[in-house]
MDTraj code that builds the backbone (N, CA, C; nanometers):
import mdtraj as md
import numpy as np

residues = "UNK UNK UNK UNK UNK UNK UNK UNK UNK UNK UNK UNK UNK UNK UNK UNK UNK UNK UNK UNK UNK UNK UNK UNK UNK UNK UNK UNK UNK UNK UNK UNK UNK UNK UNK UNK UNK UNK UNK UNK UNK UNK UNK UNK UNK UNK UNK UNK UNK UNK UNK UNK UNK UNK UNK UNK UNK UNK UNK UNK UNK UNK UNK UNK UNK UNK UNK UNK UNK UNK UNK UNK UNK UNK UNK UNK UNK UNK UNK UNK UNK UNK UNK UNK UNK UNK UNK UNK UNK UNK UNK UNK UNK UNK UNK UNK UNK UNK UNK UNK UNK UNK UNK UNK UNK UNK UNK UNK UNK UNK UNK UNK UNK UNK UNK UNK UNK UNK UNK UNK UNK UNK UNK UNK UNK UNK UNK UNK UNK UNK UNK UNK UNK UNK UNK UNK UNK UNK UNK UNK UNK UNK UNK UNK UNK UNK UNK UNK UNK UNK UNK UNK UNK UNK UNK UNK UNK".split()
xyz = np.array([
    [9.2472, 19.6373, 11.5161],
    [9.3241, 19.5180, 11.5461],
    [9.2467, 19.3995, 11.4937],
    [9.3505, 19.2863, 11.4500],
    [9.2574, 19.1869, 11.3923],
    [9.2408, 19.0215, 11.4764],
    [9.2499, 18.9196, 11.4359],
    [9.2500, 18.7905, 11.4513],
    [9.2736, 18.7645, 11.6146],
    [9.2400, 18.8113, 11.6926],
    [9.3234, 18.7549, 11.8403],
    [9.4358, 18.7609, 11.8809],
    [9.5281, 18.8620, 11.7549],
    [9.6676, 18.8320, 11.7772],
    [9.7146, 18.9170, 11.8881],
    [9.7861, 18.9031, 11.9906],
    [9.8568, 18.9573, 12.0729],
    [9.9691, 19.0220, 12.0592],
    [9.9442, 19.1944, 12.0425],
    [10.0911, 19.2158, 11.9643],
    [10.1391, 19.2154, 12.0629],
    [10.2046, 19.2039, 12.2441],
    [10.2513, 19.2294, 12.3201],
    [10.3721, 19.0700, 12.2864],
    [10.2776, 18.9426, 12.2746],
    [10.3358, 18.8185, 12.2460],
    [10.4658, 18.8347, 12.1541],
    [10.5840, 18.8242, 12.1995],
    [10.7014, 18.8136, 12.1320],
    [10.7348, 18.9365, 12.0658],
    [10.7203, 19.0214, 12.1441],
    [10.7347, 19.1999, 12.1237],
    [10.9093, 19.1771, 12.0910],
    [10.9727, 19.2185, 11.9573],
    [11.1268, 19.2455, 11.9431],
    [11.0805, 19.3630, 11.9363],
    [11.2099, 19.4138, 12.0604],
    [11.1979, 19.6093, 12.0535],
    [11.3290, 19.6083, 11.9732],
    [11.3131, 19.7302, 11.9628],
    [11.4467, 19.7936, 11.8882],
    [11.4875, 19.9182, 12.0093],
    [11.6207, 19.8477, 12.0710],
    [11.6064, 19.9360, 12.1674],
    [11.6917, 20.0643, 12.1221],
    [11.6837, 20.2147, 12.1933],
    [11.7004, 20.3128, 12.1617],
    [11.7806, 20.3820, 12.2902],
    [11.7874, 20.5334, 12.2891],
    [11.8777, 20.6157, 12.4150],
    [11.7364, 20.6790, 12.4846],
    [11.6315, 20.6724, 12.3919],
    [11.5182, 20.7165, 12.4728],
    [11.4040, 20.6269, 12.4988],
    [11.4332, 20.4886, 12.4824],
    [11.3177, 20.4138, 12.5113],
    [11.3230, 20.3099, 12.4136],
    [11.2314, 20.2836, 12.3420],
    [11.2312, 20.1284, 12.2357],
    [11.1370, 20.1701, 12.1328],
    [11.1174, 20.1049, 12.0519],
    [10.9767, 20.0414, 11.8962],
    [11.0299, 19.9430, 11.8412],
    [10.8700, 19.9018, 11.8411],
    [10.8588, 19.7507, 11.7592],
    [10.6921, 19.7796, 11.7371],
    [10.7129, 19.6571, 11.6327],
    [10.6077, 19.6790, 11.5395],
    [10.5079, 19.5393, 11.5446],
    [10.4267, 19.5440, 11.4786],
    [10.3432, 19.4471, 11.4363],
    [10.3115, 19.4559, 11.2896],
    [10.2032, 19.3594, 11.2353],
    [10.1811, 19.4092, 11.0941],
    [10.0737, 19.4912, 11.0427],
    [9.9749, 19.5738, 11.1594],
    [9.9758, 19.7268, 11.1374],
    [9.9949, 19.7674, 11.2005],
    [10.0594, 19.7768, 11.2711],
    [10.0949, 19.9154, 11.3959],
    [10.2902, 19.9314, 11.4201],
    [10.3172, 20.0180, 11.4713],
    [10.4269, 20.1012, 11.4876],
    [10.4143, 20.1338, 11.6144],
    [10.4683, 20.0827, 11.7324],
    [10.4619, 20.1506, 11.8937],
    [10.5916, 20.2098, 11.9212],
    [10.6004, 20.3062, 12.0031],
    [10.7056, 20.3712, 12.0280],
    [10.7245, 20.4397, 12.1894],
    [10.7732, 20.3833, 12.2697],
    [10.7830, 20.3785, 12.4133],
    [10.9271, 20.4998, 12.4343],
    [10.8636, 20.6091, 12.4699],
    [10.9763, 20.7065, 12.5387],
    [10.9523, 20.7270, 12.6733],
    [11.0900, 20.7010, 12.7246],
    [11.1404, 20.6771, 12.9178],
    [11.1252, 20.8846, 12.9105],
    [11.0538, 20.9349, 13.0035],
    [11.0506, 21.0950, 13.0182],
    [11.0989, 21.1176, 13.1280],
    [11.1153, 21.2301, 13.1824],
    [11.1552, 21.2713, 13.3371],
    [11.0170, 21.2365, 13.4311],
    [10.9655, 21.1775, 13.5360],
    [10.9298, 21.1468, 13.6205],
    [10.8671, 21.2622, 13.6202],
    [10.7307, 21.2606, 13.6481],
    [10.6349, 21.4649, 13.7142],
    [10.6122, 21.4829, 13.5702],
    [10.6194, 21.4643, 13.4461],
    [10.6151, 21.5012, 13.3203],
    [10.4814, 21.5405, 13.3178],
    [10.4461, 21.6540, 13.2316],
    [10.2927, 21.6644, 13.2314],
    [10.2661, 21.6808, 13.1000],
    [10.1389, 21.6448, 13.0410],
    [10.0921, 21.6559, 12.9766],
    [10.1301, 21.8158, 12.8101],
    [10.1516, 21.9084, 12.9265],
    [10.0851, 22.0154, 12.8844],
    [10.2729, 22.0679, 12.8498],
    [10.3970, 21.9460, 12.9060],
    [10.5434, 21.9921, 12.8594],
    [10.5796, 21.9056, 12.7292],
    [10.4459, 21.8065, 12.6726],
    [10.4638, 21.7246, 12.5363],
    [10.4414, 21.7658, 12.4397],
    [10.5108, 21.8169, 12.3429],
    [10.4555, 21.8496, 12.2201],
    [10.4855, 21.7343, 12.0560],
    [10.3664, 21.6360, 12.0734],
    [10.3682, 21.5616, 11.9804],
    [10.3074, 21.5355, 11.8588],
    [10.4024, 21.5711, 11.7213],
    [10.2954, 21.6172, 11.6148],
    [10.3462, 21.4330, 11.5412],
    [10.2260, 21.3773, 11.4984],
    [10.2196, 21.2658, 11.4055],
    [10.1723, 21.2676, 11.2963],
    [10.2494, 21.3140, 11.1733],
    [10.1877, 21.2592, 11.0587],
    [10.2116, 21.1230, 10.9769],
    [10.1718, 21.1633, 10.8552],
    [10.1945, 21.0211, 10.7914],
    [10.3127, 21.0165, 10.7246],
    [10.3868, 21.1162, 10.7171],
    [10.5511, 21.0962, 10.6541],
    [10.6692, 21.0873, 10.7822],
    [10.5974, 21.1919, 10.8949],
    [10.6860, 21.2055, 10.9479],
    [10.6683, 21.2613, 11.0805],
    [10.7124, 21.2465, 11.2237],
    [10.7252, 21.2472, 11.3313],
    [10.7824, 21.4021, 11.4174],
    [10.7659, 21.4075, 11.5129],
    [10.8554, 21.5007, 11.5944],
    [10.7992, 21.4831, 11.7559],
    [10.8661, 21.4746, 11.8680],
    [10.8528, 21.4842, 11.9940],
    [10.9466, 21.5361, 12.0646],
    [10.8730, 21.6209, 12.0906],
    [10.9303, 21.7224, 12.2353],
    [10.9111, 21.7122, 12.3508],
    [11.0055, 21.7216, 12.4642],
    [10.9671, 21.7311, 12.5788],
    [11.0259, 21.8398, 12.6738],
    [10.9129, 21.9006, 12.7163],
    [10.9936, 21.9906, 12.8387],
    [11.1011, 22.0908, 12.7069],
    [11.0475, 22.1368, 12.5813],
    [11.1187, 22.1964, 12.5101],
    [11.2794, 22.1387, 12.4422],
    [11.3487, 22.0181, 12.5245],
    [11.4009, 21.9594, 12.4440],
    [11.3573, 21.8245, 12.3110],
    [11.3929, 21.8053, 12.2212],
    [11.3813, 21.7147, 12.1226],
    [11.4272, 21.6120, 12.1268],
    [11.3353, 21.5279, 12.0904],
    [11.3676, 21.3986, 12.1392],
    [11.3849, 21.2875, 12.0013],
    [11.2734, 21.3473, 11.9438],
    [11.3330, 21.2767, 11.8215],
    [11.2282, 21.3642, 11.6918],
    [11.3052, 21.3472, 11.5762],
    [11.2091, 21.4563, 11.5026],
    [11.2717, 21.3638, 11.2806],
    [11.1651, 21.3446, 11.2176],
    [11.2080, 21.3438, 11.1176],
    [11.1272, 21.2670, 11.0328],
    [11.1998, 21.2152, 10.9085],
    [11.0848, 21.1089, 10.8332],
    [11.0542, 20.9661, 10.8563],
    [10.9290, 20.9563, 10.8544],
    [10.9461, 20.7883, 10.9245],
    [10.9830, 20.6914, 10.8037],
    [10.9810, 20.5822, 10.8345],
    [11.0866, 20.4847, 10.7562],
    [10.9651, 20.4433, 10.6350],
    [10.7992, 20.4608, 10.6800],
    [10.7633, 20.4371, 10.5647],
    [10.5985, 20.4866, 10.6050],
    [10.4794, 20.4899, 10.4981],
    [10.3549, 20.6465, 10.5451],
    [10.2904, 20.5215, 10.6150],
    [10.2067, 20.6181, 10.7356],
    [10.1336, 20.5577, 10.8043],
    [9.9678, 20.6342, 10.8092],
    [9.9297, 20.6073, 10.9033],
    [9.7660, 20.6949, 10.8423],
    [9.7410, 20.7891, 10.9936],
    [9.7481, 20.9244, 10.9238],
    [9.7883, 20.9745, 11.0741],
    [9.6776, 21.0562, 11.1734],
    [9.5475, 21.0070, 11.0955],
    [9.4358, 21.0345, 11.1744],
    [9.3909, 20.9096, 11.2598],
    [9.4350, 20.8165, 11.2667],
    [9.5043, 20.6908, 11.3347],
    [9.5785, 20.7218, 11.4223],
    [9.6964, 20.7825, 11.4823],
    [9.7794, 20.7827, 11.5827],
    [9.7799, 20.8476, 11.6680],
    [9.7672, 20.8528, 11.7636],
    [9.7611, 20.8624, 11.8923],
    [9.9033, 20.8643, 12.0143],
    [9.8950, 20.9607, 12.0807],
    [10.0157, 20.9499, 12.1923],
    [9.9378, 20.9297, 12.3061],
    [9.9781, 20.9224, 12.4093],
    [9.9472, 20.8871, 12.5532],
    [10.0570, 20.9397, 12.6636],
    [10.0590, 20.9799, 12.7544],
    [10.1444, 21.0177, 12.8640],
    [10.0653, 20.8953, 12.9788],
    [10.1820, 20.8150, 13.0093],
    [10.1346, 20.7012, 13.1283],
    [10.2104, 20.7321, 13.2582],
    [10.1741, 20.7489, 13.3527],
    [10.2485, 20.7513, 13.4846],
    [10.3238, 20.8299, 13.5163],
    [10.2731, 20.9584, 13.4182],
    [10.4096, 21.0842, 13.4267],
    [10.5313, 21.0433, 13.3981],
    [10.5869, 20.9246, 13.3361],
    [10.6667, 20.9199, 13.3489],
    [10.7332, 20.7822, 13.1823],
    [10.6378, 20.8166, 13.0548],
    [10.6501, 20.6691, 12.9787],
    [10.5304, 20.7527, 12.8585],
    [10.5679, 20.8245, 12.7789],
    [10.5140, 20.8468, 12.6696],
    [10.5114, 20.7188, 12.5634],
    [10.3545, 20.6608, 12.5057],
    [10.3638, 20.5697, 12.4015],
    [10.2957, 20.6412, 12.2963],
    [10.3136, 20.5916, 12.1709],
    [10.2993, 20.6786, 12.0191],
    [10.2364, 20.5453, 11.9764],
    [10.1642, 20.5347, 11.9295],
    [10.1032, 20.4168, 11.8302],
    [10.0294, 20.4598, 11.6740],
    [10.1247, 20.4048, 11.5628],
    [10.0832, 20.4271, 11.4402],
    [10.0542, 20.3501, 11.3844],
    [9.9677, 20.3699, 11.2760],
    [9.8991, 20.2870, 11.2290],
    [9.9560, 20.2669, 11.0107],
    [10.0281, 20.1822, 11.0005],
    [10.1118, 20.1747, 10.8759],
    [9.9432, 20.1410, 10.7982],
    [10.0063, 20.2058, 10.6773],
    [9.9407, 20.2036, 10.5630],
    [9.9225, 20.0618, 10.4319],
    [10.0684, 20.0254, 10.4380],
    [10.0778, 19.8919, 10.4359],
    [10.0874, 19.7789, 10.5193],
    [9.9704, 19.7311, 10.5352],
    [9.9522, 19.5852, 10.6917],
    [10.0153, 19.4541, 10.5987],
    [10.1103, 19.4343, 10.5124],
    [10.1409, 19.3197, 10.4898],
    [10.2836, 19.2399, 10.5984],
    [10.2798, 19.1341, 10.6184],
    [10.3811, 19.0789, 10.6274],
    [10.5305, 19.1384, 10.6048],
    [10.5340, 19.1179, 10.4841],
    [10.6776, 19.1610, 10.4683],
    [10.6780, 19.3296, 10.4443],
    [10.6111, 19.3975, 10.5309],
    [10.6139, 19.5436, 10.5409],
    [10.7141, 19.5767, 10.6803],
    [10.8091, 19.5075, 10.6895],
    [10.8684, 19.4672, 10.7859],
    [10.9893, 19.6551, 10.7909],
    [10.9086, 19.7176, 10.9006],
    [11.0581, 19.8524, 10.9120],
    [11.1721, 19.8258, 10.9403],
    [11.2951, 19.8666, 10.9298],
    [11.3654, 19.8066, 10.9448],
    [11.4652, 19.9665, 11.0269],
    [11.3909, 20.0565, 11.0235],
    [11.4544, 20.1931, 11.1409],
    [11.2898, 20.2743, 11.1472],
    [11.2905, 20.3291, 11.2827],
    [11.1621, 20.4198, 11.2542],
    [11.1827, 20.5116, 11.2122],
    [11.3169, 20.5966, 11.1691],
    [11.2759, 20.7162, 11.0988],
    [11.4103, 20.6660, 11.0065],
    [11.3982, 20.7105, 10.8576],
    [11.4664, 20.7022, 10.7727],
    [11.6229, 20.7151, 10.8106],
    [11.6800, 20.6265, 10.8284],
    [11.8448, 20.6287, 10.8426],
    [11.8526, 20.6512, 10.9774],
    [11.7648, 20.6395, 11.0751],
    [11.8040, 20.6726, 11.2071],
    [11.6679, 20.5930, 11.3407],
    [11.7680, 20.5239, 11.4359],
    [11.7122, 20.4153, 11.4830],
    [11.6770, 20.2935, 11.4277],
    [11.8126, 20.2376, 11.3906],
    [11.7546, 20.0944, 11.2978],
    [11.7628, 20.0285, 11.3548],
    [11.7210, 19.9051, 11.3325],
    [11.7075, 19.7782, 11.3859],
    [11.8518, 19.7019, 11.3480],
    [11.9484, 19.6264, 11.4524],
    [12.0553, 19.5721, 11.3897],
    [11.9712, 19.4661, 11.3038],
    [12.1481, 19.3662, 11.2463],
    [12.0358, 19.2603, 11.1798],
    [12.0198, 19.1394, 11.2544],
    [12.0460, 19.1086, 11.3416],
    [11.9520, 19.0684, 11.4750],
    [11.8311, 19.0940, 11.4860],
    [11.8342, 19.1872, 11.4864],
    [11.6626, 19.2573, 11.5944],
    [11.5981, 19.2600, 11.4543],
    [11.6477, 19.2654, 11.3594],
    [11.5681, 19.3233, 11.2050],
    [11.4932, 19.1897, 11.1638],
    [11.5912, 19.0656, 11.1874],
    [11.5600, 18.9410, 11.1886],
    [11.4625, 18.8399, 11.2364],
    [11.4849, 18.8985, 11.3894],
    [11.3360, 18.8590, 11.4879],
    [11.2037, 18.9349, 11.4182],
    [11.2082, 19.0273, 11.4158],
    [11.1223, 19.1049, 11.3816],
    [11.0385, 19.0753, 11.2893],
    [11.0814, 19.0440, 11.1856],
    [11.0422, 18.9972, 11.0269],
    [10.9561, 18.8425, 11.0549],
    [11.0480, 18.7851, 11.1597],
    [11.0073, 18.6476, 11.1669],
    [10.8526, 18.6521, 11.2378],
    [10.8596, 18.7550, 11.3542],
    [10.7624, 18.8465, 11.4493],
    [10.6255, 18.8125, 11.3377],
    [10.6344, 18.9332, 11.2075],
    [10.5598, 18.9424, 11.1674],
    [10.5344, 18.8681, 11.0652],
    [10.5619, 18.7433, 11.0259],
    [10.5260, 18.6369, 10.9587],
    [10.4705, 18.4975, 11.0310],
    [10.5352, 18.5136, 11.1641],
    [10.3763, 18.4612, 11.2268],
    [10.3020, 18.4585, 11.2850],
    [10.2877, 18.5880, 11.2399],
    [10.1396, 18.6509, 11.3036],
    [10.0328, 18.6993, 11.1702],
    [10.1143, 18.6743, 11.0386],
    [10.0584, 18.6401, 10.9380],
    [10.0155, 18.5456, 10.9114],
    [10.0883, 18.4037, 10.9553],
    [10.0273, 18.2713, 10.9388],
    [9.8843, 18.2789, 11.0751],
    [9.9145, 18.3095, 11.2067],
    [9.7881, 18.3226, 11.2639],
    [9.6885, 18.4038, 11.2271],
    [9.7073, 18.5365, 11.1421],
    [9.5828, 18.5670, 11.0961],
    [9.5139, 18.4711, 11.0027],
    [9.5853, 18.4129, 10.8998],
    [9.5571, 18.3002, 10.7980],
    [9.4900, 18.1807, 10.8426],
    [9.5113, 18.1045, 10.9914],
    [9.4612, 18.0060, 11.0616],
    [9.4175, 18.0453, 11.1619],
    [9.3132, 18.1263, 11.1738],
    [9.2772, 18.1310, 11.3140],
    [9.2637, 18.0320, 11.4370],
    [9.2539, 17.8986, 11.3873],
    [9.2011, 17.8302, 11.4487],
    [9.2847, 17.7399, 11.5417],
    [9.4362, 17.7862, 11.4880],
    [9.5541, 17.6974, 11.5267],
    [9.6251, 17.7802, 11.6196],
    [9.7263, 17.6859, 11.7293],
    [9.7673, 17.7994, 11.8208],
    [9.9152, 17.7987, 11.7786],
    [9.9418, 17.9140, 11.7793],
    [10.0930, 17.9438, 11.7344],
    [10.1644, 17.9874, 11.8633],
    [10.1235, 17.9589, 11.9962],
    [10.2277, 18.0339, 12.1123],
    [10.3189, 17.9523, 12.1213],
    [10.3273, 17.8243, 12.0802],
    [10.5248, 17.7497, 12.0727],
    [10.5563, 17.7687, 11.9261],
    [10.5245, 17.8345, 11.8315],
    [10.5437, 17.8504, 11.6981],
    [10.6711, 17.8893, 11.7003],
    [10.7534, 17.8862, 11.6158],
    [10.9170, 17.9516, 11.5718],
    [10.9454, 17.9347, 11.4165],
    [10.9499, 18.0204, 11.4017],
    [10.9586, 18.0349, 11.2446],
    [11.1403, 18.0199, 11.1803],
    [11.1731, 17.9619, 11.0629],
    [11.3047, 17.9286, 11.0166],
    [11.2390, 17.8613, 10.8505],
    [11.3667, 17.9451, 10.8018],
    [11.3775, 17.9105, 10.6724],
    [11.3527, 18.0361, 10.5512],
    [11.2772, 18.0033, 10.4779],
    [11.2115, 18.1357, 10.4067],
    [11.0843, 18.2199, 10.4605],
    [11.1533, 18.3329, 10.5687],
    [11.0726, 18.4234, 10.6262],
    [11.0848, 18.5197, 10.5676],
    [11.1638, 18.5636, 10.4666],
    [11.1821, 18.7508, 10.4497],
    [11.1092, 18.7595, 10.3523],
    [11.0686, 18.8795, 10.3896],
    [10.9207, 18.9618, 10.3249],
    [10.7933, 18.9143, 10.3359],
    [10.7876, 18.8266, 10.4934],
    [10.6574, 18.7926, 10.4445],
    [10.6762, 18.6261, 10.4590],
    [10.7532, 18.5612, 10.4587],
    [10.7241, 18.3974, 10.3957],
    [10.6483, 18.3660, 10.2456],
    [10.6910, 18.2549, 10.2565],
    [10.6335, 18.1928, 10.1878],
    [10.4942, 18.1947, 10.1648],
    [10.4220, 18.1854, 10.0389],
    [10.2961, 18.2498, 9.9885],
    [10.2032, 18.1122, 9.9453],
    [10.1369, 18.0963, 10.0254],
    [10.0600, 17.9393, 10.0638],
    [9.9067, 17.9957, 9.9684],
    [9.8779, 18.0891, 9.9336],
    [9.7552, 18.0687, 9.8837],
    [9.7156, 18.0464, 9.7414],
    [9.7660, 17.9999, 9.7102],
    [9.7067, 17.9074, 9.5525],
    [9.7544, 17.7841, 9.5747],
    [9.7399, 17.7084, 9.7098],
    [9.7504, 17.6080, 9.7420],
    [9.5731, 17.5866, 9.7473],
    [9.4957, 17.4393, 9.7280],
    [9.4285, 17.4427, 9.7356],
    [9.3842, 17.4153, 9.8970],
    [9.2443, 17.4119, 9.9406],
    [9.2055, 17.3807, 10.0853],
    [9.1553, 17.2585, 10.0775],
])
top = md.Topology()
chain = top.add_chain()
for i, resn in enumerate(residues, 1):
    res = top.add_residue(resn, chain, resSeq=i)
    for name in ("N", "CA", "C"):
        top.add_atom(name, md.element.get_by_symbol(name[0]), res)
traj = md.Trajectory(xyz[None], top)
């Protein structure tokens, strides 16, 4: 993790039938609601860098290619409270406009609402990595945000 940024600060989920994801500009979180008593030992969660699968209790929960490679000696699952599986990946491309726009290829997308926040999400938290020094918690971004914003560095200092 880098600059102080708070990925929790202005979290757009993409909500789902099993829970939510949203992103930052390296990471990929993925929050699945489980049956309550869930144990450890009824999860079967394989993470690679193309592509996903989670099981629970022998049904499937979600399984396929993710929307783009991540680094998968990096990711990690967790079982919280018996009852709230989180997945955290770690994207391969940390830019700005590396903005997902479904976590697995053609399935769970972001409307273009949520696709919108999102993008904006991670452009300024690109400008706060860029200024550390400035506080962006009333920040709101408008105008030319997609892919990234606007590209300030061959501006001089």
């Amino acid at each position: 993790m880098s600059v102080n940024f708070d990925e929790k600060s202005g979290v757009v989920p993409c909500k789902t039938d099993w829970g939510s994801w949203y992103q930052t500009m390296e990471e990929v979180f993925i929050e699945v609601h489980v049956p309550q008593g869930t144990t450890a030992k009824e999860v079967k969660c394989r993470l690679g860098s193309r592509d996903i699968e989670l099981q629970v209790k022998g049904q499937e929960i979600f399984k396929g290619k993710l929307f783009d490679i991540t680094v998968s000696d990096e990711a990690t699952w967790t079982l919280e409270d018996r009852c709230l599986i989180r997945i955290i990946l770690m994207k391969t491309n940390r830019e700005a406009g590396n903005c997902w726009s479904s976590l697995l290829e053609g399935e769970y997308c972001a409307n273009a609402w949520v696709q919108d926040q999102m993008q904006r999400k991670l452009t300024l938290e690109r400008f706060q990595r860029e200024n550390p020094g400035f506080d962006f918690s009333g920040a709101e971004i408008s105008g030319n945000f997609a892919g990234g914003g606007p590209d300030f560095s061959s501006l001089q200092k």
